[in-house]
ZAMARGU-4260 file (C-alpha; in steps of 0.2 Angstrom, whole numbers, plus 5000, padded with zeros to 4 digits):
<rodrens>
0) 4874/4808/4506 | 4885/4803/4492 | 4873/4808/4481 | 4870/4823/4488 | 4887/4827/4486
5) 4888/4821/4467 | 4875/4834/4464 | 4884/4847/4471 | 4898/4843/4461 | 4889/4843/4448
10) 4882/4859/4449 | 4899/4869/4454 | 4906/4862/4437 | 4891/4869/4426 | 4891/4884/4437
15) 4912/4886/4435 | 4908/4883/4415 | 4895/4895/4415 | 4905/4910/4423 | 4920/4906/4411
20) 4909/4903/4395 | 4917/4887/4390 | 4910/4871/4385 | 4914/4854/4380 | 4911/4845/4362
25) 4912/4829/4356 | 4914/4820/4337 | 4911/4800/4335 | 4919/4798/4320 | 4912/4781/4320
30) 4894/4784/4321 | 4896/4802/4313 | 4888/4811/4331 | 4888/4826/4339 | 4887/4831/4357
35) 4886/4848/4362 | 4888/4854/4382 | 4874/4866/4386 | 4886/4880/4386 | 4892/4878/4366
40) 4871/4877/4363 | 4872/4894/4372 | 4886/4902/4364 | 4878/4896/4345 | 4861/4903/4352
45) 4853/4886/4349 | 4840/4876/4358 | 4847/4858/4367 | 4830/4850/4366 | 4824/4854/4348
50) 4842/4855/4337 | 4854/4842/4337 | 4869/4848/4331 | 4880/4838/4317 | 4896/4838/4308
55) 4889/4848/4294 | 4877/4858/4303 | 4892/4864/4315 | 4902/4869/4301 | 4891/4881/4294
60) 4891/4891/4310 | 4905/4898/4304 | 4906/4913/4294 | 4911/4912/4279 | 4928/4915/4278
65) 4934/4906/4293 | 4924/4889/4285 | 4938/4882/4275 | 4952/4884/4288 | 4943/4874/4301
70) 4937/4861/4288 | 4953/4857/4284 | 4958/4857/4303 | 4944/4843/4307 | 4949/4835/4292
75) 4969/4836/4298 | 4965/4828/4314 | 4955/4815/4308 | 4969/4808/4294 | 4982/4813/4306
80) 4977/4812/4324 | 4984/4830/4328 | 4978/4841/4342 | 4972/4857/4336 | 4969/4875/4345
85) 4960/4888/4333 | 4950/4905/4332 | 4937/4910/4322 | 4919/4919/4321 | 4904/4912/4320
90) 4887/4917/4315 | 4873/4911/4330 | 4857/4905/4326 | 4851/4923/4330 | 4861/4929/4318
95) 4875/4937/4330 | 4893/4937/4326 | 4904/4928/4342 | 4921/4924/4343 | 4926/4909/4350
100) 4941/4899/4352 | 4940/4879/4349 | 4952/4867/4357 | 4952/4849/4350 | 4961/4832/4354
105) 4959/4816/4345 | 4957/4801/4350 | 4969/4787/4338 | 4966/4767/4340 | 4977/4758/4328
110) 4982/4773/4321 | 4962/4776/4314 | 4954/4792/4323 | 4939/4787/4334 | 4932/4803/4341
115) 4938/4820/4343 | 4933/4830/4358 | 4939/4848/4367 | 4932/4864/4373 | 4922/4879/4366
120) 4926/4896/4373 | 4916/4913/4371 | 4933/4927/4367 | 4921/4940/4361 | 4928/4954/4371
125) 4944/4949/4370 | 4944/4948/4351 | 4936/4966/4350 | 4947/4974/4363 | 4963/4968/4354
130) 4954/4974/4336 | 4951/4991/4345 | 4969/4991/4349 | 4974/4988/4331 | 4962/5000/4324
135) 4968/5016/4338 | 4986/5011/4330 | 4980/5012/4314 | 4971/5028/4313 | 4985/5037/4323
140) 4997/5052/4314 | 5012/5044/4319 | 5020/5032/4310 | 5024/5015/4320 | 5028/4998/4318
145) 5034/4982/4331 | 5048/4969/4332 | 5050/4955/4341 | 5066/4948/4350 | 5071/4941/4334
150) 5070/4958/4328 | 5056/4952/4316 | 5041/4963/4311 | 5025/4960/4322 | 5014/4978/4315
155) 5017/4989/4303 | 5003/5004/4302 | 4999/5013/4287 | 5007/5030/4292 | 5024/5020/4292
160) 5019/5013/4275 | 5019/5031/4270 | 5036/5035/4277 | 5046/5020/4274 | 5037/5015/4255
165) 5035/4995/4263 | 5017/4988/4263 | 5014/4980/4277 | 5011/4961/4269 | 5029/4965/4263
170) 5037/4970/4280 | 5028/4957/4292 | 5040/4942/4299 | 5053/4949/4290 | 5070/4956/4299
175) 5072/4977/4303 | 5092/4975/4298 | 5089/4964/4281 | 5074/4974/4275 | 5080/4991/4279
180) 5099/4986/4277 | 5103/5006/4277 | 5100/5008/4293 | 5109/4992/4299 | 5126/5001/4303
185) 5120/5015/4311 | 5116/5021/4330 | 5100/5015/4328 | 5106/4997/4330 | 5112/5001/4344
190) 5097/5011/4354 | 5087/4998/4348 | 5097/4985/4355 | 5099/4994/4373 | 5080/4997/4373
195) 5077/4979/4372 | 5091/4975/4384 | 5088/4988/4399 | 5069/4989/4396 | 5070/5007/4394
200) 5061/5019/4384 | 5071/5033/4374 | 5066/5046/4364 | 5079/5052/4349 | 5082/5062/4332
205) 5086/5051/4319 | 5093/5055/4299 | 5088/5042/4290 | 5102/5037/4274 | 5086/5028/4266
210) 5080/5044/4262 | 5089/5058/4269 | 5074/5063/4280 | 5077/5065/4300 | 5063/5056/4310
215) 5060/5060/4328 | 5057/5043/4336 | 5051/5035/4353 | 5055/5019/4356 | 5048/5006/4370
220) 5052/4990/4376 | 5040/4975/4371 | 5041/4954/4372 | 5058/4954/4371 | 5059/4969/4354
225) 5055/4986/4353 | 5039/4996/4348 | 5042/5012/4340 | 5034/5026/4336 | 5040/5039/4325
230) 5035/5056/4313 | 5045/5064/4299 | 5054/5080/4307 | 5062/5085/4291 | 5055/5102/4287
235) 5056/5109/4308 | 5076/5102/4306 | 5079/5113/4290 | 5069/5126/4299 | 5078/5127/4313
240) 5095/5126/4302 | 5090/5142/4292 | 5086/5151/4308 | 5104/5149/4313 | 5111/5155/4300
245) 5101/5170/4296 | 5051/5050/4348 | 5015/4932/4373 | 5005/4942/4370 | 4994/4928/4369
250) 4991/4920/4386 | 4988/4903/4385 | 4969/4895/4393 | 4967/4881/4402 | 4958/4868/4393
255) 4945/4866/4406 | 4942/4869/4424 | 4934/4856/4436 | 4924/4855/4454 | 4935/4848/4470
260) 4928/4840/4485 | 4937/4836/4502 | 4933/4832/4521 | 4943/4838/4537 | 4938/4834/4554
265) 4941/4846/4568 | 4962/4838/4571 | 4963/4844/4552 | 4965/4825/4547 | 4959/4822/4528
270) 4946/4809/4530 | 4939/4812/4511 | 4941/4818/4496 | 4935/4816/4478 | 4943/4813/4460
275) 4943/4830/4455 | 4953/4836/4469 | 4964/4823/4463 | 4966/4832/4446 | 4969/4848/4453
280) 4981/4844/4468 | 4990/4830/4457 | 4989/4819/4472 | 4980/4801/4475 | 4968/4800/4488
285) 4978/4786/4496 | 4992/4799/4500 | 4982/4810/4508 | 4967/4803/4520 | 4972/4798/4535
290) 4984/4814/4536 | 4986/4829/4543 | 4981/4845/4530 | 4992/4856/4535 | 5009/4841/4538
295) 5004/4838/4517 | 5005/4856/4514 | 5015/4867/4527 | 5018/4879/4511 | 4998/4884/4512
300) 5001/4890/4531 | 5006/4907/4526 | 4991/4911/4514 | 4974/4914/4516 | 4967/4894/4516
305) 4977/4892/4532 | 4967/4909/4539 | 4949/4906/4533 | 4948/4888/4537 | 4953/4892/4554
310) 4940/4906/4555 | 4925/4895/4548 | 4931/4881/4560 | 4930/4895/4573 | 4915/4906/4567
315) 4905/4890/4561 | 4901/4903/4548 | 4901/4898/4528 | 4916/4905/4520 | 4919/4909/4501
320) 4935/4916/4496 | 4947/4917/4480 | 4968/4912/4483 | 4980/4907/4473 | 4990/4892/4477
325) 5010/4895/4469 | 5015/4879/4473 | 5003/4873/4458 | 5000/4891/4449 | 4982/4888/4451
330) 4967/4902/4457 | 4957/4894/4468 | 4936/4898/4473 | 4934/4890/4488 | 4918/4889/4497
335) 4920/4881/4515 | 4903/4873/4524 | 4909/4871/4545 | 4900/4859/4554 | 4903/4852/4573
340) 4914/4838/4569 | 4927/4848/4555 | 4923/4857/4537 | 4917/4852/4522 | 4927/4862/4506
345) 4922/4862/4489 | 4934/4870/4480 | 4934/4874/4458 | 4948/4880/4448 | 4945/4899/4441
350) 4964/4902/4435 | 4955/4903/4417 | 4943/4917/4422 | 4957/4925/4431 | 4970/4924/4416
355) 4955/4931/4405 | 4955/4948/4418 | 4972/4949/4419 | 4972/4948/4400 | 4960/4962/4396
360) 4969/4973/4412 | 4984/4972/4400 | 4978/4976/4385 | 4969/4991/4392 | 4987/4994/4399
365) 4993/4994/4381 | 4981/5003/4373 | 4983/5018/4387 | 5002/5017/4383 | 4998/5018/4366
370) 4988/5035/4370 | 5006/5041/4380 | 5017/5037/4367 | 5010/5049/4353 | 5009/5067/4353
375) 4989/5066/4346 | 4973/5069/4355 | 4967/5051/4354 | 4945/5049/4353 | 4934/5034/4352
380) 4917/5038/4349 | 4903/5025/4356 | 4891/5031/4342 | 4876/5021/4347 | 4876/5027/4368
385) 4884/5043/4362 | 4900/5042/4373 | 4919/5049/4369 | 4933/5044/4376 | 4948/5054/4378
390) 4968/5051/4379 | 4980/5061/4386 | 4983/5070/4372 | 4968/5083/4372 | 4978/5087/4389
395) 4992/5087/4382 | 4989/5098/4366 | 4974/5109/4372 | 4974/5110/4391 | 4958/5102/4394
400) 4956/5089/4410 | 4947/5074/4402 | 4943/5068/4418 | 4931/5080/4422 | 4924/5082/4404
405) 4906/5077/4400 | 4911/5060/4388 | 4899/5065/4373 | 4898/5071/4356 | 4896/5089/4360
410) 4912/5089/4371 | 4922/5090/4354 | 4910/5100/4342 | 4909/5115/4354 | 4925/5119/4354
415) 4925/5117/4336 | 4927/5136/4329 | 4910/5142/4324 | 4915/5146/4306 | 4920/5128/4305
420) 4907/5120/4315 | 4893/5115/4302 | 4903/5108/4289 | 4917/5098/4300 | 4900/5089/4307
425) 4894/5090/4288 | 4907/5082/4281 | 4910/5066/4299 | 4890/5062/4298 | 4892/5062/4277
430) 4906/5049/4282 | 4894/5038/4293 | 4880/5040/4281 | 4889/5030/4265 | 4892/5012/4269
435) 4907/5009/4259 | 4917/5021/4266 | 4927/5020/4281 | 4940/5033/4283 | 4936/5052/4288
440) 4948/5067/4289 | 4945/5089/4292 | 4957/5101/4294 | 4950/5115/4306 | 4951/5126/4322
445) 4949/5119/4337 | 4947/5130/4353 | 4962/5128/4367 | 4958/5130/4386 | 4965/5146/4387
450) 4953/5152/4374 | 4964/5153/4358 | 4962/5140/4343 | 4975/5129/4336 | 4974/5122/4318
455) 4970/5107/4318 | 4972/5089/4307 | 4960/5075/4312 | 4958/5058/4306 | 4946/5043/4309
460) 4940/5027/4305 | 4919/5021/4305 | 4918/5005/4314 | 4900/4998/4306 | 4892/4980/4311
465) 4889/4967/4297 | 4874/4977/4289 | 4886/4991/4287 | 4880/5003/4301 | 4891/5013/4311
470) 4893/5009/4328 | 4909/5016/4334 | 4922/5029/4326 | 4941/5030/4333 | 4952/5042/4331
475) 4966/5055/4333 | 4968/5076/4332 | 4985/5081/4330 | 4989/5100/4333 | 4998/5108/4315
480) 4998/5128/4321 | 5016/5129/4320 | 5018/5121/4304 | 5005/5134/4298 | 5010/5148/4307
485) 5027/5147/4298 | 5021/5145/4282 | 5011/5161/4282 | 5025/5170/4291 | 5037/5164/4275
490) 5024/5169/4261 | 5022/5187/4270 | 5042/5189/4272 | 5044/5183/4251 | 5030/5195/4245
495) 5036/5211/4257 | 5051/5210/4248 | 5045/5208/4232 | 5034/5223/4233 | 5049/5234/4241
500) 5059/5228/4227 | 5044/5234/4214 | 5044/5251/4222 | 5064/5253/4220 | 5061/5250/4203
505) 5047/5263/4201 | 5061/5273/4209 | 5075/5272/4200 | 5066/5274/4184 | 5059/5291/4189
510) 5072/5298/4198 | 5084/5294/4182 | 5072/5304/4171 | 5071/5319/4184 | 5091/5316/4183
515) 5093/5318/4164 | 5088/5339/4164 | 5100/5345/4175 | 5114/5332/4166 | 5110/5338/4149
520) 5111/5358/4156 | 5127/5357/4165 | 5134/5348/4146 | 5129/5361/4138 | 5137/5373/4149
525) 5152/5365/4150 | 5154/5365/4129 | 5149/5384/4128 | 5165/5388/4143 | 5177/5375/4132
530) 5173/5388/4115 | 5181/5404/4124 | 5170/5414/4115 | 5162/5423/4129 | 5167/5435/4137
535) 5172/5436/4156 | 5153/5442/4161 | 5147/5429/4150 | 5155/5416/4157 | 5153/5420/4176
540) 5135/5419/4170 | 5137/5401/4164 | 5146/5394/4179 | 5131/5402/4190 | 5121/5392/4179
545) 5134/5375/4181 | 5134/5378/4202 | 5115/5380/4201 | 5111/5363/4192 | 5125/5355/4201
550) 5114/5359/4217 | 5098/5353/4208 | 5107/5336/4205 | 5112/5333/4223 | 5096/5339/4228
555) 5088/5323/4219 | 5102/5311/4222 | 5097/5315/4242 | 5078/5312/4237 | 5084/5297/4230
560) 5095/5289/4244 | 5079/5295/4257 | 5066/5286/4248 | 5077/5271/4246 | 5081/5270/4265
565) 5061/5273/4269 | 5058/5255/4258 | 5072/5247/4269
</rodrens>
């Protein structure tokens, strides 16, 4: 019986391990031996019964340039007899990138390491959602950057390298107010500051003194700092001003999780339990058999151990279920086995695997806010299964609901105006087909719902495995109609003038020409009435003459003053 129930120990151990991909390792410093679980053979894709793993051999799983750093680790911990927690990526037997995560503690006897021992972890989609997050981030139009609740830089993207002239090996873990001390005593100190404070979002125009540019920023709460997102509004502000006139996160893992065992009979008295359950309910077994369950822990009444264990008692059905037990912060996978005389409850601790979901749920959470936050239509293009995701922004921007729009490829290039449609894809597959290059960008006209195009600036980064083959592109569209609509309005305003004031030229020059006749006879009239030599006939005559060209004159300066107004 005992045996029975070792085994099943046994398997619900290997079975919780397996689900949460960890494994346990082992260094005799001593004898220089490896042990490796059967879970850290499976993550390094090698065989337990022909490979026999060793200190040297381990280390070159890793790649490359992750070796070093965890040499020196090991070799730390073994002079030192410090604990150490890492990640890094190693390259599998089957050639396959992984990341993992190593926990190590060591084992000291007269102040001379003995052996070193932890747990191995497979944080593969983990690592790649959070390197998603960072390369969406990256590729977006919008400037942004992080701080923390020192007001320290966490991120820094390249579009607010652009902006702000700082590289971001410069700007990271360095203070906002002493690296940019010209904003330091200005309103932005203080919105910042109430952000953090109220865990509010707010949206705002900002003139920076740095450069005398205004920015339109939006700014959101984050571990204590701020996040902010912002864009150079400079040229729509001086628009608008001359039409007046004339916006933890690491979660720690548990090192390991563990199998429980214990016996009730049918008056709920404890009559057996095993070490492990020990371990996870920090109580000895002496404190416990012999008592009533639910006397030891009347704070479990109210949650769903107290109902099922009823209804198996009841049903004489097998029960599994998954609770969470706050008196001990611990997710539970119980499975209970009734019998006639009380039940048998093994019980295993999945609080890791249950961190790890709450963990991905909250970066998917983030990278959706980072989608809200910017004005662009964010993409990422699954090249190998052909699927594209959409943000909110191709709502947003184009009126299109992405929920109900066929995720591929062609979803984007036929709405692509026809005159651009062969050399925008030209120029993206040209991008995919040279291995060194990794950034992609098109200006084009981009069909809206309502069947009207918008100008269009996209941007992208290639995402290629280690061979250099692209998997996956991200990226973001960012609507620039207005900005080119007022261009093209201004260049048409500055040459309509230019070619009225050509014509008034043309204008003037012939009309003085037609003026000078009439001027030069009217003089000469005038001289010949100043002689009096002429008799009164005579001179009647010449004044005809003077009235007459006066009449020609203002004739043309009429002509004139009409041709004039019809420019105008």
């Amino acid at each position: 019986m005992k045996a029975n129930k070792q085994d099943s120990n046994i398997f619900f151990y290997q079975q919780a391990s397996k689900l949460a991909r960890i494994g346990n390792w082992e260094f005799d410093v001593a004898s220089n031996k490896v042990y490796w679980s059967n879970i850290v053979h499976e993550l390094h894709e090698t065989n337990p019964k022909t490979f026999t793993p060793a200190l040297e051999t381990g280390l070159r799983f890793y790649r490359e340039d992750f070796r070093s750093m965890v040499n020196d680790t090991l070799q730390n911990s073994i002079e030192t007899g410090a604990v150490f927690d890492f990640e890094a990526v190693i390259i599998t037997k089957k050639k396959n990138e992984r990341w993992v995560r190593a926990i190590g503690n060591v084992e000291m006897i007269h102040g001379k390491c003995q052996r070193i021992y932890g747990s191995f972890q497979d944080i593969h989609a983990y690592k790649l959602l959070e390197l998603q997050i960072r390369e969406i981030l990256g590729s977006i139009s919008d400037a942004f950057y992080a701080v923390d609740k020192n007001w320290k830089f966490t991120y820094f993207n390249k579009e607010a390298e652009n902006l702000l002239l700082k590289k971001a090996e410069d700007v990271l873990g360095k203070n906002i107010w002493e690296l940019f001390p010209a904003i330091a005593d200005t309103p932005i100190r203080k919105i910042y500051q109430r952000v953090a404070r109220s865990k509010r979002k707010e949206s705002f125009e900002y003139y920076y003194p740095g450069d005398g540019k205004w920015y339109e920023i939006n700014t959101y709460p984050s571990q204590g700092g701020v996040s902010a997102y912002f864009k150079k509004i400079d040229e729509r502000k001086h628009a608008a001003e001359e039409l007046e006139k004339a916006y933890q996160e690491k979660i720690n893992i548990l090192e390991s999780i563990g199998d429980a065992f214990f016996y009730v009979n049918k008056d709920w008295v404890v009559t057996y339990l095993n070490k492990e359950t020990e371990k996870v309910l920090h109580r000895k077994r002496d404190t416990l058999i012999g008592k009533n369950l639910w006397d030891e822990y009347p704070d479990a009444i109210e949650t769903d151990f107290y109902r099922q264990y009823h209804k198996a008692m009841e049903t004489q059905e097998n029960l599994t279920f998954e609770e969470f037990y706050p008196a001990l912060n611990v997710w539970l996978e119980v499975t209970v086995y009734p019998s006639t005389t009380g039940l048998s409850v093994y019980f295993r601790d999945i609080t890791l695997r249950k961190e790890s979901n709450i963990r991905l749920l909250q970066s998917n959470e983030r990278f959706e806010k980072v989608a809200e936050a910017t004005n662009d239509a964010i993409w990422d293009w699954n090249i190998l299964e052909n699927t594209l995701y959409w943000g909110a922004g191709l709502k947003n921007l184009f009126g299109y609901e992405f929920e109900k729009t066929t995720p591929t490829l062609e979803t984007w290039t036929n709405h692509i105006h026809p005159e651009d449609r062969e050399w925008v894809l030209q120029s993206i597959y040209g991008a995919l087909e040279k291995p060194n290059q990794s950034d992609w960008i098109a200006e084009y006209r981009y069909q809206k719902n309502d069947g009207t195009f918008s100008d269009v600036v996209d941007k992208g980064i290639v995402i290629r495995d280690e061979k250099g083959n692209p998997i996956r592109m991200v990226g973001a569209m960012n609507d620039i109609t207005e900005r080119k609509n007022f261009e093209i309005s201004r260049n048409n305003y500055v040459r309509q003038i230019e070619i009225q004031n050509e014509k008034l030229k043309n204008i003037a020059w012939t009309q003085s020409h037609i003026v000078r006749a009439p001027l030069a006879r009217m003089l000469g009239i005038m001289n010949v009435i100043e002689d009096n030599n002429e008799s009164l006939d005579d001179t009647l005559m010449w004044l005809k003459h003077l009235r007459d060209s006066a009449n020609e004159l203002d004739d043309i300066v009429k002509n004139m003053v009409n041709e004039a107004q019809h420019l105008t």
